[in-house]
Each structure stands twice: as C-alpha cells, then as structure tokens.
C-alpha positions as CSV (number, residue, x, y, z in Angstrom):
1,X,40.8,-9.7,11.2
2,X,39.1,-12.6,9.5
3,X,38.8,-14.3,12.4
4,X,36.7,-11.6,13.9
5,X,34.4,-11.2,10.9
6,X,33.8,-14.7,11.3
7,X,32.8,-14.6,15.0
8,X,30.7,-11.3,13.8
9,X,28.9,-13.2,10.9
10,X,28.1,-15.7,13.5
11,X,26.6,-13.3,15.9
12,X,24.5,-12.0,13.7
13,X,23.3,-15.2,12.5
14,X,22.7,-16.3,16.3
15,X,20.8,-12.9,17.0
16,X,18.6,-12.9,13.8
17,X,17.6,-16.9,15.2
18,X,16.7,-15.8,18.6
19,X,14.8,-13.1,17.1
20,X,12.1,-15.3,15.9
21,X,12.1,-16.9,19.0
22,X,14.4,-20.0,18.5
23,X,16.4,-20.5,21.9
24,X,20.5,-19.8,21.9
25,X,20.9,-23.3,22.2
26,X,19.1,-24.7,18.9
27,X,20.6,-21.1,17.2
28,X,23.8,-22.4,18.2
29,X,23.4,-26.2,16.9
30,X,22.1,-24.7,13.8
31,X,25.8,-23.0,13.4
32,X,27.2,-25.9,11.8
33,X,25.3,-26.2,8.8
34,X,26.6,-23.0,7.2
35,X,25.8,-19.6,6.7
36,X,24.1,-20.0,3.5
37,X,21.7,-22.6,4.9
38,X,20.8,-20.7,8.2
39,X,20.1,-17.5,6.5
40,X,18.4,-19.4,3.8
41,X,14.7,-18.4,2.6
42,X,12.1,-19.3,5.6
43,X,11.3,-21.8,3.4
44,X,14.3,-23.9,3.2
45,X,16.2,-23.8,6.5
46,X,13.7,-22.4,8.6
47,X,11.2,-24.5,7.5
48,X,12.5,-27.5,9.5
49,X,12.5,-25.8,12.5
50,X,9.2,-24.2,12.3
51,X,7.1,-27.2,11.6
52,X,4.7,-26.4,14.3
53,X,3.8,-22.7,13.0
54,X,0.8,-23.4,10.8
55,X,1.6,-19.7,9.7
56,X,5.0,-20.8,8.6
57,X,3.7,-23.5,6.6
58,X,0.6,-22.1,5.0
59,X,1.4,-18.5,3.5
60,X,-0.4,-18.4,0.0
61,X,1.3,-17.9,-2.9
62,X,0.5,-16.8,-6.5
63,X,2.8,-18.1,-9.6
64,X,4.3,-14.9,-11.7
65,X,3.4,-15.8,-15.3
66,X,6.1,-16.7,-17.6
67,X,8.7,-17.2,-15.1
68,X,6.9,-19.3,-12.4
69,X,8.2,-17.7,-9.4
70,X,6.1,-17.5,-6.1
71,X,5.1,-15.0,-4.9
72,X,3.3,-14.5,-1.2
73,X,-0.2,-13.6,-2.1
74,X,0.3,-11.0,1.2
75,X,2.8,-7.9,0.4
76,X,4.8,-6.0,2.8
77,X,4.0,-2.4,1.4
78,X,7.1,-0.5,2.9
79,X,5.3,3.0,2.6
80,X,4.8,3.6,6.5
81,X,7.7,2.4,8.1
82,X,9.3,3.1,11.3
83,X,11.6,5.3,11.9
84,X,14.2,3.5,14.3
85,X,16.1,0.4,11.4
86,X,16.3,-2.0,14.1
87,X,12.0,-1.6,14.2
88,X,12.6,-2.3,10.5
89,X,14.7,-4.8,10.4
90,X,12.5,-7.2,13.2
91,X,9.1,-6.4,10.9
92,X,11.4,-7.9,7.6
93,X,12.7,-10.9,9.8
94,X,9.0,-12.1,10.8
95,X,7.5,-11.3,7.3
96,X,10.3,-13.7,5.9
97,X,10.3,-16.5,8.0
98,X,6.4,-16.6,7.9
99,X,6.4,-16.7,3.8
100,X,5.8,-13.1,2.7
101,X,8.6,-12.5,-0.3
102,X,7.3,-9.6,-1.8
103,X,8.4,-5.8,-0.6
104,X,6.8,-3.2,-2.2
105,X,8.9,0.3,-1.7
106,X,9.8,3.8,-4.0
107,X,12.2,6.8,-4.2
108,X,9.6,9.3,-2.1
109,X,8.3,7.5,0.5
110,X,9.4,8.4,4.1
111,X,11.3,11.9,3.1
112,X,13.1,9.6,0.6
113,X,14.8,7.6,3.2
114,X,12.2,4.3,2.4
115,X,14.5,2.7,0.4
116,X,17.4,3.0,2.0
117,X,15.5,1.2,4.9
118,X,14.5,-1.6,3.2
119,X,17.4,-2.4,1.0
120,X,19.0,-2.2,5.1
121,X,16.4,-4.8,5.9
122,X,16.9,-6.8,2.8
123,X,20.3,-7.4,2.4
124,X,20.9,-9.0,5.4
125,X,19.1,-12.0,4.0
126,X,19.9,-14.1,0.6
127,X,19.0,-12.3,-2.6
128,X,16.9,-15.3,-4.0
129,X,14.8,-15.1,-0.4
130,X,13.0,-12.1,-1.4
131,X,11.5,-9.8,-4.6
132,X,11.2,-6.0,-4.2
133,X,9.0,-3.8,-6.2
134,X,9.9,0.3,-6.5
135,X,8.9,2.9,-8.5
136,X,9.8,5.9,-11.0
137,X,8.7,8.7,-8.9
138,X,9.4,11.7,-11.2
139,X,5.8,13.2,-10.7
140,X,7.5,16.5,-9.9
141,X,8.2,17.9,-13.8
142,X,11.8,19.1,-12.5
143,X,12.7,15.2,-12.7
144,X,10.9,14.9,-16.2
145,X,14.5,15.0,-18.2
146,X,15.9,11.9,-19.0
147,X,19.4,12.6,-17.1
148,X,17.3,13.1,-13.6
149,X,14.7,10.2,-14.3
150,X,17.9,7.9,-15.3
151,X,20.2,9.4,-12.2
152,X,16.7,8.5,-9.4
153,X,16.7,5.1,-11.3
154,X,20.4,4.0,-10.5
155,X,20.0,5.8,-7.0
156,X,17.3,2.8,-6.5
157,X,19.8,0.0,-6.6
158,X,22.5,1.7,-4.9
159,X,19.6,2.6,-1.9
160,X,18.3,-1.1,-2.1
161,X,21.7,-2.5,-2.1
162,X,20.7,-4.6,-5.3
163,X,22.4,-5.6,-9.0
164,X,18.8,-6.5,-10.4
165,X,15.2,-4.9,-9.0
166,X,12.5,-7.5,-9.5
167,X,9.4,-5.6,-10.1
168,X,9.6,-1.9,-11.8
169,X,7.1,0.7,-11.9
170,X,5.9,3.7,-13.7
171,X,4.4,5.4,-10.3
172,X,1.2,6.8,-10.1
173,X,0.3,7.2,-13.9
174,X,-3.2,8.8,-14.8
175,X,-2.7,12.1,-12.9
176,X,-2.2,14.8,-15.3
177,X,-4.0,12.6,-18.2
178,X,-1.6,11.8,-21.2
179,X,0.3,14.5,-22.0
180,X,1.5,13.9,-18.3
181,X,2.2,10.6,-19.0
182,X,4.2,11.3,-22.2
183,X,6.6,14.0,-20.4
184,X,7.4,11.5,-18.0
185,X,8.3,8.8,-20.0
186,X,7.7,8.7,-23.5
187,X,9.4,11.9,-24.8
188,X,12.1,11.9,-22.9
189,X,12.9,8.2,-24.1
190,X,12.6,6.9,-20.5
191,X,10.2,4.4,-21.3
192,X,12.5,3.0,-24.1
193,X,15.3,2.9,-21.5
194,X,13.3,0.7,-18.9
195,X,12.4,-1.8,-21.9
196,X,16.1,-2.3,-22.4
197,X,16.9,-2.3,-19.1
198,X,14.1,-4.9,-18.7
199,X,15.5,-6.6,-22.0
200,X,19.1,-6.9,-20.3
201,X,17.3,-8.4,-17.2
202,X,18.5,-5.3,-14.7
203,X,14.5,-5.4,-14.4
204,X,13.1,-8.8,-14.0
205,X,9.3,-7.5,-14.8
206,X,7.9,-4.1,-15.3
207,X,4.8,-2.3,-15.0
208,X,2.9,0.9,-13.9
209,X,0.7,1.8,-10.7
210,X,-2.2,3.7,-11.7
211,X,-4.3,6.7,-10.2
212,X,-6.3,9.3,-12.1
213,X,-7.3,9.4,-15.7
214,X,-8.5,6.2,-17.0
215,X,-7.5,7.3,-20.3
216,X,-4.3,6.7,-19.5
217,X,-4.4,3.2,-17.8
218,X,-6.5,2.3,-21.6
219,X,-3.8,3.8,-23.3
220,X,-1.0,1.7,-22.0
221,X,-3.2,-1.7,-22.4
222,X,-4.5,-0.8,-25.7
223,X,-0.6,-0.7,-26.3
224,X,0.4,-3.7,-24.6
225,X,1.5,-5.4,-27.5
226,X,4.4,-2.8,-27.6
227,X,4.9,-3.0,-24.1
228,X,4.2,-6.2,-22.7
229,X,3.6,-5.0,-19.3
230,X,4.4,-8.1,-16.5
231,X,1.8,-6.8,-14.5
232,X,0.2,-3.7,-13.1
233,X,-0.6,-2.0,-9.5
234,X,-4.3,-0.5,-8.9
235,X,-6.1,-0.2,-6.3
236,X,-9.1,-2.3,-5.3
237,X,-11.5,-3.0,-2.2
238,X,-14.8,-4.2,-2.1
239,X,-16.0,-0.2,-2.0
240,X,-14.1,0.5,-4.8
241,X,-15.0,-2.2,-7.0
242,X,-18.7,-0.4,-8.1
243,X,-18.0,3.1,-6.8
244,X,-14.9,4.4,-6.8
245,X,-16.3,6.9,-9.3
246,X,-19.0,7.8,-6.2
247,X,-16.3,8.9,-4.1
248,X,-17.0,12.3,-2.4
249,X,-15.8,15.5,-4.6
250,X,-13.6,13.3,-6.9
251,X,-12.9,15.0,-10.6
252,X,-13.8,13.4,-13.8
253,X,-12.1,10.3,-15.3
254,X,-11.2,7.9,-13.1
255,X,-12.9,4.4,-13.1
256,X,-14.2,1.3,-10.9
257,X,-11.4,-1.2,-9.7
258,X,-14.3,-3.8,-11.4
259,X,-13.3,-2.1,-14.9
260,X,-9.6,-1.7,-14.1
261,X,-9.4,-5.4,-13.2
262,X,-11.9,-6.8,-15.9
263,X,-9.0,-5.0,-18.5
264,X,-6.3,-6.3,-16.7
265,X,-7.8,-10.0,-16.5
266,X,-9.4,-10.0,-20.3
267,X,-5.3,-9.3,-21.3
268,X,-3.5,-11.7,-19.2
269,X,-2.3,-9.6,-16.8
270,X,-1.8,-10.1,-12.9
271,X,-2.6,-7.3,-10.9
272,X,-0.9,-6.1,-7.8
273,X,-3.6,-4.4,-5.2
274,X,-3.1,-0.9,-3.6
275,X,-5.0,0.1,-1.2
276,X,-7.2,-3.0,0.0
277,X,-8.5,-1.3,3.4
278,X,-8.9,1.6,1.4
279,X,-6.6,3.7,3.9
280,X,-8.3,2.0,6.7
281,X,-11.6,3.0,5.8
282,X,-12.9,-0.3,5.6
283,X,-11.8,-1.2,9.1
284,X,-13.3,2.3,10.2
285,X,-16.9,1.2,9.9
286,X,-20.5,1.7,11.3
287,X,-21.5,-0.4,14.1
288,X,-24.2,-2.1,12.1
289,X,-21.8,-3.3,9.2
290,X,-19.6,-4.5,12.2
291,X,-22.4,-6.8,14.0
292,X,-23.3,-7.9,10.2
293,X,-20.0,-9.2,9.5
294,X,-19.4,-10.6,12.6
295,X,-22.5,-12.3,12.3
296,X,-21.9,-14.0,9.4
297,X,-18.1,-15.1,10.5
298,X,-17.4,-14.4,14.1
299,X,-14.0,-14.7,14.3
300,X,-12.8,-12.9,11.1
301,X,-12.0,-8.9,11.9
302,X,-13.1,-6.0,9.3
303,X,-9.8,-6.2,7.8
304,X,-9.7,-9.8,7.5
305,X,-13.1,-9.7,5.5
306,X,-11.9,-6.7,3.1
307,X,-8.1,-9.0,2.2
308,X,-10.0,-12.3,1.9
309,X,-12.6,-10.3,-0.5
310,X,-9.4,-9.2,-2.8
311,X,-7.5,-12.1,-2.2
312,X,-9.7,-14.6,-4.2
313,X,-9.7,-12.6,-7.4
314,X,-7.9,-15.0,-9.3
315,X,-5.7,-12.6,-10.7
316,X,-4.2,-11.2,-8.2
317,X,-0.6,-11.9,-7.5
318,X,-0.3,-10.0,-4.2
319,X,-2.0,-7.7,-2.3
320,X,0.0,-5.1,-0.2
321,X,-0.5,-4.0,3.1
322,X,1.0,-1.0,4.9
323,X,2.4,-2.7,8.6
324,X,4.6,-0.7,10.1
325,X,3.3,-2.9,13.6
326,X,4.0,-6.0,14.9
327,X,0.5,-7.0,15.5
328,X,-0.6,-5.9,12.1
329,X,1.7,-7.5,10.4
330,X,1.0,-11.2,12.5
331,X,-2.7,-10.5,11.8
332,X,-2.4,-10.4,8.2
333,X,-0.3,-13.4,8.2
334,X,-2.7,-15.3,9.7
335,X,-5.2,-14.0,7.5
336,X,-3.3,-15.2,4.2
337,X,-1.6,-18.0,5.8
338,X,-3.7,-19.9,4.3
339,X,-6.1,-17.2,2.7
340,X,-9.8,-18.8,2.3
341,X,-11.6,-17.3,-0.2
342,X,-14.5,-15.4,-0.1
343,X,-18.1,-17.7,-0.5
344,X,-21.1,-16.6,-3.1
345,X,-22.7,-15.9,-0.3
346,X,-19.9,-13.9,1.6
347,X,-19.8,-11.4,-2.0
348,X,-23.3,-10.6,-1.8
349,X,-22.8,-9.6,1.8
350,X,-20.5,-7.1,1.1
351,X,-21.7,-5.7,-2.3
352,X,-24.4,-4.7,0.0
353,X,-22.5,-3.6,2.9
354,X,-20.8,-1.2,-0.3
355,X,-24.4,-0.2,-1.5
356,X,-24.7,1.1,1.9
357,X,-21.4,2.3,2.5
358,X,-21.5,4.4,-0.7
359,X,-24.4,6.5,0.6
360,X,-22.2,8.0,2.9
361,X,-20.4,11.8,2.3
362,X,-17.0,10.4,3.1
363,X,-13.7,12.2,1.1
364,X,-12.2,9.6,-0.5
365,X,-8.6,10.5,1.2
366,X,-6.6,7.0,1.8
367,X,-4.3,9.1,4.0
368,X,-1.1,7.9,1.5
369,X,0.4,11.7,2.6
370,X,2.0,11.6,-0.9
371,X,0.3,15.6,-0.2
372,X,2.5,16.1,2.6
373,X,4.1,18.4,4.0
374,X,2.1,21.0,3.5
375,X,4.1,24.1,3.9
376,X,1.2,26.1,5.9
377,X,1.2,23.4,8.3
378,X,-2.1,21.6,7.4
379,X,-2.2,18.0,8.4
380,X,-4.4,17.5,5.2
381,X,-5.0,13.6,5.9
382,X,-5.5,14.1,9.7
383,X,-8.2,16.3,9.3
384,X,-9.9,13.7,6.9
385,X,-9.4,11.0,8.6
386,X,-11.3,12.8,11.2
387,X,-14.0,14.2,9.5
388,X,-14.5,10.5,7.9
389,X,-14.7,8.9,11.5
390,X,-17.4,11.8,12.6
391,X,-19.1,10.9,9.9
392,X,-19.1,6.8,10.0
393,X,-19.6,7.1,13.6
394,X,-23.0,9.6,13.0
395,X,-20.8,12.7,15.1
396,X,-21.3,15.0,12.2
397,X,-23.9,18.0,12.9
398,X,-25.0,17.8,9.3
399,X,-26.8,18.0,6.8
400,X,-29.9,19.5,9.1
401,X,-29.2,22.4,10.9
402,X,-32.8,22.8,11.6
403,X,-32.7,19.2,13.8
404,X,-33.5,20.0,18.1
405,X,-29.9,18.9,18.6
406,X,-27.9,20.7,15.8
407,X,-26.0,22.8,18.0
408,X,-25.3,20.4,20.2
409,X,-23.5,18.1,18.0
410,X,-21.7,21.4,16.0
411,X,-20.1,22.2,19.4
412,X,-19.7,18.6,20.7
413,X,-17.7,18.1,17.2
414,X,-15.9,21.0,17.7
415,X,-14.7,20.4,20.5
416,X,-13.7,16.7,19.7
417,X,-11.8,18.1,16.4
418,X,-9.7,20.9,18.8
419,X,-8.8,17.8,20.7
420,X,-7.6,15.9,18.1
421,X,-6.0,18.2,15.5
422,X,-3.1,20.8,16.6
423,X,-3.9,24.5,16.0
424,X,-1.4,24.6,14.0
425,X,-2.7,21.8,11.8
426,X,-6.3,22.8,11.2
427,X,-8.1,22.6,8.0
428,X,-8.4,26.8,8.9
429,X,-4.7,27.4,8.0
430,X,-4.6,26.3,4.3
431,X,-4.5,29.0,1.9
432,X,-5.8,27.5,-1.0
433,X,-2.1,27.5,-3.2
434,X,-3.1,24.1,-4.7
435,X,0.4,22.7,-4.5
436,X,-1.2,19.4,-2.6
437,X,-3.7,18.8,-5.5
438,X,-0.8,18.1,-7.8
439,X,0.4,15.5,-5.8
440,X,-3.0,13.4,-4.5
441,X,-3.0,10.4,-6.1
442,X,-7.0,10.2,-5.4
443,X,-7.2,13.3,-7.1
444,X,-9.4,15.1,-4.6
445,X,-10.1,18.2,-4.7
446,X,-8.3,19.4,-1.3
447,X,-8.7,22.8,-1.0
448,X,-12.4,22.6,-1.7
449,X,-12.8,20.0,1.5
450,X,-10.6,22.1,3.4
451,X,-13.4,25.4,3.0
452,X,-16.1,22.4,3.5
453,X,-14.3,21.8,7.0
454,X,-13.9,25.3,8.0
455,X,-17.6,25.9,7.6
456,X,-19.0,23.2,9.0
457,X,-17.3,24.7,12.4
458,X,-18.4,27.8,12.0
459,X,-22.0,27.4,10.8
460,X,-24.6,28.2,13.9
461,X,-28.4,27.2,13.9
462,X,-30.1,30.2,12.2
C-alpha cells in the first residue's frame, strides 16, 4: 500500500511538471531531489528550471509590514472561477510558478463552493508557497449570532484545507451604515473573537473590505488604535479615484478611492485593491480613449494601463484580479512581471481620460453578482453590462428623442438587447421586491435602473 502511494505521489509530481510545460524527461530527473523540493514555491525549485521565463523571474512583490513577507503585487481574486477543478487547479499551477502568492477567496462566492475549490487547488502545493485571504460573509442578518458567524468561520479552514488563514476579513463593511456594522461584529462579540484568534496566530493579519457608508470605513480607522487593522481591501481604478461619488444613481455616503487611500496611507496601512478594471469597465471603452492610450504606449492594452495606474501607489500590497482564463491570467503576469509604474506624464493622461469618462450615464454595476440569483429571473448584471456597452459605444437612442434618427437607434437597440439578453432574463421581469438592493455592494439603486431600462424600450418619438 505504501508502495503505491509512493508511485502515486510521484505521478502527481510528474503530471503537475509537465503541466507547466517541463518535458517527462527533465520531470523525471527532477524525481530525485525529493518531494519537498519539486513541489517547493516557484521560487525555489522551479526557479532553476525556469531561468529563461522573464515572467518567472520578474513578478513584483510588496513587503507585508511588520512581518516582511512577500507578497506578489498581482492577486489571484478567486471570485469567478471555473466550474470543472481540474480548470482550477491548471489556473493555481501557472499563477504559482510565475510568482503570484496571494489568493483572494470567501464563504459566498460561486453558490458557496469557492472555497472549497481553492483550498482543492491550494493544498496540493507547500503551505509556505502561498497566502489566502477570505472573508466573514454574514451580510445576511440570519448569520448575525455569534454561534453562526463562529460555525462559517471554522467551515473556512475546514473548506480551505488550512490550520492558519493568512489574511482575514470583515466582508463588505459600510452597507447598512453602523448599526449594520455593530450587529455583525461588535455586539455579538465577533469582532473580539477574530482579535484573539488573530492574537493566538490562527489569523496571521486581519482587516475589513469596504463598500458603502464612508462613515463606517472612518469609524474603524479612527479606531485603529484598538484594532490595529494589518491592512484593508477597497476598491480603486483610475475612474474611481475622483468620482466614484459621480457614479450614475448611487445613494449618499460613499467616497472617492483618493480619500479612502489618502486615510489608509496617512495611518500606515497597506491597501489591498478591488476592483481595478472596475468590472471591466475600464477595458470597455470609447474608441477615442482607445487610440489615446495606444498612442501614448502602443503595446500596453486598456487593462494593462488601468493595473500599472494602481500598481504604483506605493501602498498597495496587491491588487486582485478576477481570471478565471488562461490568457487573462498570462496577460496580467506579464503586466506585473515586472510592473513599470505609471510616468507624471502617463497620470495626467488618464485623470483626463476619467474627466471624460465621468461624463458618461453609465450604472456603476462591477457585475460582482453578489445580487444574484434573482428569484424572478433577472440577469441584473447582464442587462447592465449591456446598457453600459450601448452607451460607451454611442448605441443608446437617448437622451434626444427629437434627433432625425431616434427611432432608428430605439429599435436598432432593441433589437440588439433581445439578442443578447433571454426573455426570461429581461430587465421587464423584476418586480421591484428590493431583495437585490440589500446585497449590492455598489449600493445601486437596482430597481430604479431596472424601470429606467424598461422605458427606454418602450419610449417612441412623439
């Protein structure tokens, strides 16, 4: 029996070499010098067999405060896996042996079975090789007891397949303001808990994402000296920096990323970025911010411009990205491997690419589906996404309805949305029960866009 775990163990070891394109033959040389040392971090082992991958050799990294640790300045944000685990488990194996350390996951993602993928992914390297981030989820107020919160905390290691979780967060604080904030975690003593847990080094650092209510993110800093939060999650693009607070239909009280990370950097505290494509928005552009940017650096995507514009805040100790493709994921590697920061001259371009940007009546919907599933049917981000491309693209039949070719564009739009969004899925069907606007992080106001939708089909020229 031990003879044939051996011959398994080194199977897998063989398999996981070829994956990353080493031949059979060098996977089996490398056979003798131990499991440990094969299935070592990319940057040991691997390292002396990929000295010709400039990627390899060149992922940027950012040094933890107070503990010194590395960590790749690119994160794999787990949110939108795949479904199939061996899909997974290839995305992991390139991130790792091309530097990226830091895997960014929670209880609710992907129908709740996120985790479990990625502590499947995970463990089949060495513990010390990588640093995962996951969340307390217990935005529904049926988790808000300490007994549920505590119960979808020790679910997390079991899922992940870890004794200790490296990064810890309070997920998406700010929605509900603070008395929200204190039935999740103050009253209920949960927030006393993590400390200890924290203090007994079951959580290596600990801090909150935030979405919503500024006062709450100012009420956690101002209390940092209670705290001592390790670091904290918001989200920031080159859009958001100046007018996040611009975003179409958004309620009251949340702030710029330049005000979130001017807190965070005036306290000594890193920041880990959210949303730096703003949900592919800044990859959706107009053709005339396209030719401008590729003007100005012809080789460097849309994407590429909006990570190297995050990536050299100094502050900023990783920035995650959703990959759930191949390409994707090689693209941002290249990007960060090694990052080159953004030039005077490169900031001005896009703080007026933003001014521009920020004229248009775009919903500020990241397409996160943390609103999903609707139970009428609605694909709420789909339709957004949508109406956002019609209206980058100049589609829209708006605002004139008085213009020669009004009706032209209203039924060529029509048409396009049919296409593109199921019956069944139309912004028509939602009822208007407001069980999504509990859950939108952006805090949009869903329903509202949802009537907008509708009667932007149905208006005719009068």
């Amino acid at each position: 029996m031990k003879k044939n775990c051996k011959h398994q163990q080194e199977m897998n070891r063989r398999q996981f070499l070829e994956r990353l394109g080493l031949g059979s033959a060098t996977a089996l040389s490398l056979m003798t010098i131990g499991p440990l040392q094969v299935m070592a971090s990319p940057r040991t082992a691997l390292n002396a067999l990929e000295e010709d991958d400039p990627e390899t050799q060149k992922m940027t990294y950012r040094t933890q405060k107070g503990t010194g640790e590395k960590i790749s300045l690119l994160g794999f944000g787990m949110m939108r896996l795949p479904r199939e685990q061996e899909r997974v488990n290839e995305l992991v194996d390139y991130a790792l042996a091309h530097g990226i350390n830091y895997f960014d996951t929670a209880p609710m993602y992907s129908g709740g079975q996120n985790e479990t993928q990625t502590g499947l992914a995970l463990s089949r390297h060495p513990r010390d090789s990588y640093y995962v981030a996951t969340k307390m989820s217990n935005q529904n107020e049926s988790l808000w007891s300490f007994e549920k919160s505590k119960e979808m905390y020790e679910n997390s290691f079991r899922k992940l397949q870890v004794d200790y979780i490296d990064y810890y967060l309070l997920h998406s604080v700010g929605g509900g303001g603070l008395d929200n904030l204190r039935g999740r975690f103050i009253d209920n003593g949960l927030l006393d808990f993590l400390l200890e847990e924290r203090k007994a080094g079951r959580i290596r650092h600990l801090g909150f994402s935030y979405h919503g209510d500024v006062k709450v993110f100012d009420w956690l800093l101002d209390n940092n000296d209670k705290y001592h939060w390790d670091f904290v999650q918001i989200q920031m693009n080159y859009l958001d920096w100046r007018y996040a607070q611009k975003r179409s239909g958004r309620r009251r009280g949340d702030a710029n990323a330049e005000y979130l990370y001017g807190r965070l950097e005036k306290l000594g505290i890193q920041a880990v970025i959210m949303e730096p494509l703003r949900g592919g928005g800044l990859t959706n552009i107009q053709d005339d911010i396209r030719e401008q940017l590729a003007r100005a650096r012809k080789d460097d995507t849309p994407a590429r411009w909006a990570f190297r514009w995050v990536g050299s805040h100094p502050e900023v100790l990783t920035v995650l990205s959703g990959m759930n493709r191949m390409d994707h994921l090689q693209e941002n590697v290249a990007t960060f491997s090694p990052l080159e920061p953004c030039t005077t001259v490169d900031n001005e371009l896009l703080a007026r690419i933003a001014d521009k940007m920020s004229g248009l009546d775009t919903i500020g919907c990241t397409t996160c589906a943390y609103c999903m599933p609707c139970k009428y049917g609605v694909d709420i981000p789909g339709n957004f996404a949508f109406y956002n491309k019609a209206m980058v693209e100049g589609q829209l039949p708006l605002p004139d309805s008085s213009a020669p070719d009004f009706e032209e564009k209203r039924l060529a739009y029509l048409e396009a949305y049919r296409t593109a969004i199921p019956d069944k899925a139309r912004a028509n069907r939602c009822q208007d029960c407001g069980e999504c606007l509990k859950k939108c992080p952006q805090q949009l106001p869903i329903s509202t866009h949802m009537n907008r939708l509708v009667e932007m089909t149905r208006k005719k020229r009068s």
